[in-house]
Residue frames as qw, qx, qy, qz and C-alpha x, y, z in Angstrom:
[[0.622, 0.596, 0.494, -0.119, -2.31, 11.78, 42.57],
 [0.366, 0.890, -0.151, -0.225, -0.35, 14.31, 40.55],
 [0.299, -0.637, 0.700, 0.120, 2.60, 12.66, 41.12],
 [0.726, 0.211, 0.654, -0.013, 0.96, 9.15, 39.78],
 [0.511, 0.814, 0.271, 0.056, -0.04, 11.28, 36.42],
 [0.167, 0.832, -0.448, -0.280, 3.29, 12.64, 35.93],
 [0.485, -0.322, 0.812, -0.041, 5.01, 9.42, 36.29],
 [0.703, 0.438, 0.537, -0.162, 2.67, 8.08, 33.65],
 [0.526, 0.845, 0.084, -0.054, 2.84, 10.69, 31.22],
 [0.131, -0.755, 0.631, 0.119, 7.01, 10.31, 31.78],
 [0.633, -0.041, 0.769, 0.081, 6.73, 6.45, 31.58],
 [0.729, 0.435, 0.528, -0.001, 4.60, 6.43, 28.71],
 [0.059, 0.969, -0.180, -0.159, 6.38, 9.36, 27.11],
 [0.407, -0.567, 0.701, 0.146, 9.82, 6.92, 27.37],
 [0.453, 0.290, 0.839, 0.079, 8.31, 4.03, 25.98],
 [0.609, 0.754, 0.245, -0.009, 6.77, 6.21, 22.68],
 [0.097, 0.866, -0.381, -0.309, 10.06, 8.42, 21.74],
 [0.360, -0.316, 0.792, 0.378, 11.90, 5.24, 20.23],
 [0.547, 0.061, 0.739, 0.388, 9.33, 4.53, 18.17],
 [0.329, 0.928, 0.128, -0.119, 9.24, 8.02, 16.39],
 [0.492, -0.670, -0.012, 0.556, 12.50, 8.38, 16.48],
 [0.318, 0.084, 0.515, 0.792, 12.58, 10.01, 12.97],
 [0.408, 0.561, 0.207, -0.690, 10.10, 12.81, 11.79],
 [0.660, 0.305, 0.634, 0.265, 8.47, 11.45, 8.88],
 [0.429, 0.899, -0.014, 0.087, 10.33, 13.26, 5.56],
 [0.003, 0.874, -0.417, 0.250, 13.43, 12.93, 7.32],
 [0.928, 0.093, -0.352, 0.077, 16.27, 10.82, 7.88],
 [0.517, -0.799, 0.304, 0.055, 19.24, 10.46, 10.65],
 [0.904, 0.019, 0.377, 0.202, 22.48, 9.38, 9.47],
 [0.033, 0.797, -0.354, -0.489, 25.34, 9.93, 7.36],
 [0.912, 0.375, 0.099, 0.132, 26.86, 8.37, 3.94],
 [0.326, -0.619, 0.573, 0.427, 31.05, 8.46, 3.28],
 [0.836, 0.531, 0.139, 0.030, 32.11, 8.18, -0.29],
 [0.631, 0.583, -0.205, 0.469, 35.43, 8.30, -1.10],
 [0.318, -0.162, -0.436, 0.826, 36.76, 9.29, 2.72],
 [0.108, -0.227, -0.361, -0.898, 33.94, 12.14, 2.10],
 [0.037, -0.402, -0.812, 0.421, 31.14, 12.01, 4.97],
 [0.250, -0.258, -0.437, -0.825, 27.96, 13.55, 3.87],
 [0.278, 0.089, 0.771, -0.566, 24.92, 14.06, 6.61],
 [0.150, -0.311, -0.863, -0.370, 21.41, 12.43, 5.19],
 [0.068, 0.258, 0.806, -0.528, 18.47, 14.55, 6.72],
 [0.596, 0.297, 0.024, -0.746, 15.94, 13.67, 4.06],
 [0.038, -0.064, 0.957, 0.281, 13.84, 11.21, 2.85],
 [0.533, 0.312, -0.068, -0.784, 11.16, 10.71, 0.46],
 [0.507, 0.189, 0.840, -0.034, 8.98, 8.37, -1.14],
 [0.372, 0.330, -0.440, -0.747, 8.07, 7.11, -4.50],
 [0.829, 0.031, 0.544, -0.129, 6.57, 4.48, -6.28],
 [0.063, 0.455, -0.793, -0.401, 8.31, 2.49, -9.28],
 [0.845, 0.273, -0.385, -0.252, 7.34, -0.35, -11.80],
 [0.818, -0.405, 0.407, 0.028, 8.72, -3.57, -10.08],
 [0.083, 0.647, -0.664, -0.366, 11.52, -4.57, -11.99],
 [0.005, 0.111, -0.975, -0.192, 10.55, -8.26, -12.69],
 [0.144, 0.419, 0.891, -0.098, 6.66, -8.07, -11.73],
 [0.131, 0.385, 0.301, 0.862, 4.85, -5.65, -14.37],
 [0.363, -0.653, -0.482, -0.459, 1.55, -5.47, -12.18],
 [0.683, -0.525, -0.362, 0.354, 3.60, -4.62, -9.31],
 [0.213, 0.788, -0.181, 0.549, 5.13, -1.46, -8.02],
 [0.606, -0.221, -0.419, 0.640, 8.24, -0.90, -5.61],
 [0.376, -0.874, -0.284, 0.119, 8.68, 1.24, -3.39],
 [0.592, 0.411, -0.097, 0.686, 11.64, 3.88, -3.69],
 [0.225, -0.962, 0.011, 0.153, 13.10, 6.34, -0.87],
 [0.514, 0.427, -0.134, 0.732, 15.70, 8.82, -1.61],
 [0.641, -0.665, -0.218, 0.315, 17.35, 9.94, 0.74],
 [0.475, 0.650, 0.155, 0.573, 19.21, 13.30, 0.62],
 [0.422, -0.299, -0.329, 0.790, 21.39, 16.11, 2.09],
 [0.256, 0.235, 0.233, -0.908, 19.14, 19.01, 1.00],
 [0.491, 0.369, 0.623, -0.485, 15.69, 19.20, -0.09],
 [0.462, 0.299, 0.638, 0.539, 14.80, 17.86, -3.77],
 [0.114, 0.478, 0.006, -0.871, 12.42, 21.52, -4.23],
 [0.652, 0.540, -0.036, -0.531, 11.33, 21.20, -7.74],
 [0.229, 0.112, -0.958, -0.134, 13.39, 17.44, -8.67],
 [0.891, -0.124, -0.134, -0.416, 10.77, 14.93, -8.36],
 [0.575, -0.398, 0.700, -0.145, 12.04, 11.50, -6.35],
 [0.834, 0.459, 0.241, -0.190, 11.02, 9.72, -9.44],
 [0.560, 0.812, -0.160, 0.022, 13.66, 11.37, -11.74],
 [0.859, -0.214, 0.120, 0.449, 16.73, 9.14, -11.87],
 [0.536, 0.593, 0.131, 0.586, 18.01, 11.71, -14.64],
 [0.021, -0.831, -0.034, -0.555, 17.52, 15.17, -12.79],
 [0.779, -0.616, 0.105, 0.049, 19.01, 13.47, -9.19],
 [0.823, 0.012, 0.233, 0.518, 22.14, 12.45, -11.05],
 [0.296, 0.705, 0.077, 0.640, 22.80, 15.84, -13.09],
 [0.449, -0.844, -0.056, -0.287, 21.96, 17.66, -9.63],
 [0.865, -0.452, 0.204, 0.078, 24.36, 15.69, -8.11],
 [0.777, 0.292, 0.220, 0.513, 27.17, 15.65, -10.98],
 [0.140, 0.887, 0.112, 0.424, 26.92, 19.71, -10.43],
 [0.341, -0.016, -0.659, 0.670, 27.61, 19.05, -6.32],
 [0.305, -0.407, -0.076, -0.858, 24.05, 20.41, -5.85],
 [0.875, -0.070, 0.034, -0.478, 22.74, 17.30, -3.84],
 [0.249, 0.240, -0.896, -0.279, 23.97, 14.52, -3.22],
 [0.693, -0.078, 0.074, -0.713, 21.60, 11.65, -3.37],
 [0.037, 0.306, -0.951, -0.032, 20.56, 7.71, -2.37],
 [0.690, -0.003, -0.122, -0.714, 17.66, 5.63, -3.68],
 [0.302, -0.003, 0.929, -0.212, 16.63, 2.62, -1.96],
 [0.764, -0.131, -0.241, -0.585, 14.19, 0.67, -4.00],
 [0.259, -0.211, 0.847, -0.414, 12.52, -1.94, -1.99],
 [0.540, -0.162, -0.694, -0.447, 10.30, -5.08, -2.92],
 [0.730, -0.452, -0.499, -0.114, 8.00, -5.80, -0.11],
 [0.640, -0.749, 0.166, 0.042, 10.61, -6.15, 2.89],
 [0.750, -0.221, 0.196, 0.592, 13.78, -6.86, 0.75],
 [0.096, -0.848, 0.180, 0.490, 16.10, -4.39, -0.56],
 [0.814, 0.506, 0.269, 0.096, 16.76, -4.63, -4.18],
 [0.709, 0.148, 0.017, 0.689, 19.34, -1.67, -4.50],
 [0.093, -0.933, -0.199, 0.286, 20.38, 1.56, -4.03],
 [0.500, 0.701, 0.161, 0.482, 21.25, 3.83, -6.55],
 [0.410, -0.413, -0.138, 0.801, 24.63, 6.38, -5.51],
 [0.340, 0.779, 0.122, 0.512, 24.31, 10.08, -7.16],
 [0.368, -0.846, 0.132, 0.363, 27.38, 12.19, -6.22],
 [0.036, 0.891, -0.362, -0.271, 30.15, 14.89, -7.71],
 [0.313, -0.540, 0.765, 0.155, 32.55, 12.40, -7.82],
 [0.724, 0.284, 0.582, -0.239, 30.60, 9.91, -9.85],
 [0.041, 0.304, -0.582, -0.753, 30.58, 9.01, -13.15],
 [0.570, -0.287, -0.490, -0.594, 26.47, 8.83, -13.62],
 [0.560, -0.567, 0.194, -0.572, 25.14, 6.41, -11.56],
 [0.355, 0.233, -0.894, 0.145, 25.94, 3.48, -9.29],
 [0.827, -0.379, -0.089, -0.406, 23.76, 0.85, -8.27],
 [0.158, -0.424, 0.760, -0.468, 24.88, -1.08, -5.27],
 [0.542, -0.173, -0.786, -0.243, 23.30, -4.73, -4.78],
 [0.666, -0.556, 0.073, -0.492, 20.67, -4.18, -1.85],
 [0.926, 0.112, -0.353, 0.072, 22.99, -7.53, -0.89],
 [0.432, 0.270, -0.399, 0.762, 25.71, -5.67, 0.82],
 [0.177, -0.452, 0.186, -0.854, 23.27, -3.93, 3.03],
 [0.057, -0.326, -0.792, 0.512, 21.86, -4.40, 6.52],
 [0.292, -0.304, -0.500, -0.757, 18.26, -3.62, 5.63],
 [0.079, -0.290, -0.942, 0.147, 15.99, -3.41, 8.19],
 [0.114, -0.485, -0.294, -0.816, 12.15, -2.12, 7.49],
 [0.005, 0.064, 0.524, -0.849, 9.91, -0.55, 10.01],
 [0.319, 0.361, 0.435, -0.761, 6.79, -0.61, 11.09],
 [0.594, 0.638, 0.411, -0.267, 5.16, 0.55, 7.77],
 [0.776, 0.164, 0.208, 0.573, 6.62, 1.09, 4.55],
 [0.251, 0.857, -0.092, 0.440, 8.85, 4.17, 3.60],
 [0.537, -0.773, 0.290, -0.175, 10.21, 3.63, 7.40],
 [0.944, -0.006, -0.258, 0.205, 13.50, 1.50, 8.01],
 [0.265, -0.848, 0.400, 0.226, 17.22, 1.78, 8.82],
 [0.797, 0.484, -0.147, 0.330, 20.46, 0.62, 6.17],
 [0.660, -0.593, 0.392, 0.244, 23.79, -0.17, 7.14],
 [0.780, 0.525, -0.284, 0.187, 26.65, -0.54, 4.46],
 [0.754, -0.495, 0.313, 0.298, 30.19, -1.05, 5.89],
 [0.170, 0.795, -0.341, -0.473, 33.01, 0.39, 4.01],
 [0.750, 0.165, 0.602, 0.219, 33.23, -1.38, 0.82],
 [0.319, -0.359, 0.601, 0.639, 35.05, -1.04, -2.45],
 [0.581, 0.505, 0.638, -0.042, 33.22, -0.87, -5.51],
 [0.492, 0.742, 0.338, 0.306, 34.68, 0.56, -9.24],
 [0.367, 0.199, -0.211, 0.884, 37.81, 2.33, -7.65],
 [0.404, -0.563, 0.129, -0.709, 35.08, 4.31, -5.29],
 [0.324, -0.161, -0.857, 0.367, 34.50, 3.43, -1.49],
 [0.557, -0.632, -0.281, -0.461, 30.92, 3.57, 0.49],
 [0.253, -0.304, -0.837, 0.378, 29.64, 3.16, 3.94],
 [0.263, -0.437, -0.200, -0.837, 26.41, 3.94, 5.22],
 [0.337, -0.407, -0.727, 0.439, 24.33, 4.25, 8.47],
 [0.159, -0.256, -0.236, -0.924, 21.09, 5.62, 8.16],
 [0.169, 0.382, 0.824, -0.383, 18.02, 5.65, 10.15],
 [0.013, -0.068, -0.459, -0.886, 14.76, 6.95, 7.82],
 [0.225, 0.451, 0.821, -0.269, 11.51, 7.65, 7.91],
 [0.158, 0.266, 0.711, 0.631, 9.73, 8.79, 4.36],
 [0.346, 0.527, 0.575, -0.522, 7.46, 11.15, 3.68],
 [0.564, 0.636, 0.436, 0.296, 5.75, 12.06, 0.36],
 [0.347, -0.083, 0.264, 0.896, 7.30, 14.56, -1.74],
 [0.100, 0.671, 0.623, -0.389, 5.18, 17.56, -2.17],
 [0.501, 0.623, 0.239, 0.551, 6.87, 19.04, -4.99],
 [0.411, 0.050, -0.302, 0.859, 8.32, 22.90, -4.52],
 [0.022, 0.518, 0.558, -0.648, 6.22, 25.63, -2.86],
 [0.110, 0.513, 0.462, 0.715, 3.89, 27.97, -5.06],
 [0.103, 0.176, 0.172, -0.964, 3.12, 31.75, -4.18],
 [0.348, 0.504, 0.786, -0.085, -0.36, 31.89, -4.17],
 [0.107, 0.486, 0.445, 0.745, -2.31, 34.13, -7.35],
 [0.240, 0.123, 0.194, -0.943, -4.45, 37.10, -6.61],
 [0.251, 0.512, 0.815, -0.103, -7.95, 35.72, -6.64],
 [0.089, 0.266, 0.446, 0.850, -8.97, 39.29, -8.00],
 [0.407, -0.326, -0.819, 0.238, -11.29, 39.28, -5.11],
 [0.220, -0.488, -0.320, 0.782, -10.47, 42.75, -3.38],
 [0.338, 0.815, 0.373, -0.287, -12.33, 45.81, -4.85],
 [0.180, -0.771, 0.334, 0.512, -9.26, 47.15, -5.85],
 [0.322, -0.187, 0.769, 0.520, -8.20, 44.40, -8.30],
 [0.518, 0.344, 0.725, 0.298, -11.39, 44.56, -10.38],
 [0.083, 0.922, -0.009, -0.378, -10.88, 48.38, -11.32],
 [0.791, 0.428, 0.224, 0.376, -9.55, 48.76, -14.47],
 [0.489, -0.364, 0.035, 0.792, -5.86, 50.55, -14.34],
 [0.389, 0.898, -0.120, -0.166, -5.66, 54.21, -16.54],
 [0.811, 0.356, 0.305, 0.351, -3.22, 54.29, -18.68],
 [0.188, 0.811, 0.172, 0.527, -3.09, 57.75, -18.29],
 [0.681, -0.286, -0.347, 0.578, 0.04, 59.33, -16.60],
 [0.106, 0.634, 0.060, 0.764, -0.53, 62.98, -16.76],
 [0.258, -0.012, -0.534, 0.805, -0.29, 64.65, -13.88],
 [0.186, -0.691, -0.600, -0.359, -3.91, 66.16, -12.46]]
């Protein structure tokens, strides 16, 4: 009997780990820019305006070697500076529905940004959205060279941590301080 119930909880245990294999917020995978390998193990979600349908909004994951903190996923401007410093580099997939529209490069080497035609990529989404994997094959583009091979799975961006306030709660805090250092 115990034996049955391990066997299970191994079988079934096999048969779920592929399809987690990403913690959601977090991505597997690496990008190469210029000869320049870079590991990817973040990824966030946004939403965008659709570029062509006003009442529509895409989806956008950026995908990153450290953790955006207090950049928003949103901010093409403050990814690209970040990234122009060597703080970050960074790669936004926006996505209509199930195709890939483009993905936007930010890195050191850059001059601003470079969009890439979602065309060149092996796109394929997952499950639900914010989840996929992207393929690029080294390719030429504006005297720079890519390749990518990522596996991803999005979570929301939660912005950077905040120390909570004193609440003013304890007895202590609602005594009013002296002022008065003289010695007693």
């Amino acid at each position: 009997m115990i034996f049955r119930t391990v066997l299970a909880l191994a079988l079934t245990a096999g048969v779920a780990a592929p399809l987690s294999a990403v913690d959601a917020g977090r991505a597997n995978g690496t990008v190469t820019i210029d000869g320049t390998t870079v590991s990817l193990p973040f990824a966030v979600e946004t939403r965008k305006d659709d570029l062509f349908d006003e009442k529509k909004r895409d989806l956008v994951v950026v995908l990153t070697d450290k953790q955006l903190n207090a950049t928003r996923p949103d901010d093409e401007i403050g990814l690209s500076l970040k990234a122009r410093r060597g703080e970050l580099v960074a790669l936004a997939l926006r996505v209509d529905g199930d195709t890939l529209v483009n993905v936007t490069v930010s890195y050191k080497a850059l001059s601003g940004l470079v969009i890439l035609p979602g065309a060149w990529f092996q796109y394929t989404a997952g499950s639900k959205p914010g989840v996929g994997t992207l393929t690029l094959p080294a390719r030429e583009f504006e005297g720079h060279s890519y390749a990518l091979d990522v596996e991803f799975a999005a979570g929301t961006y939660t912005g950077p941590r905040q120390n909570p306030t004193p609440t003013g709660s304890s007895p202590s805090s609602t005594a009013p301080t002296s002022t008065d250092r003289t010695p007693r």
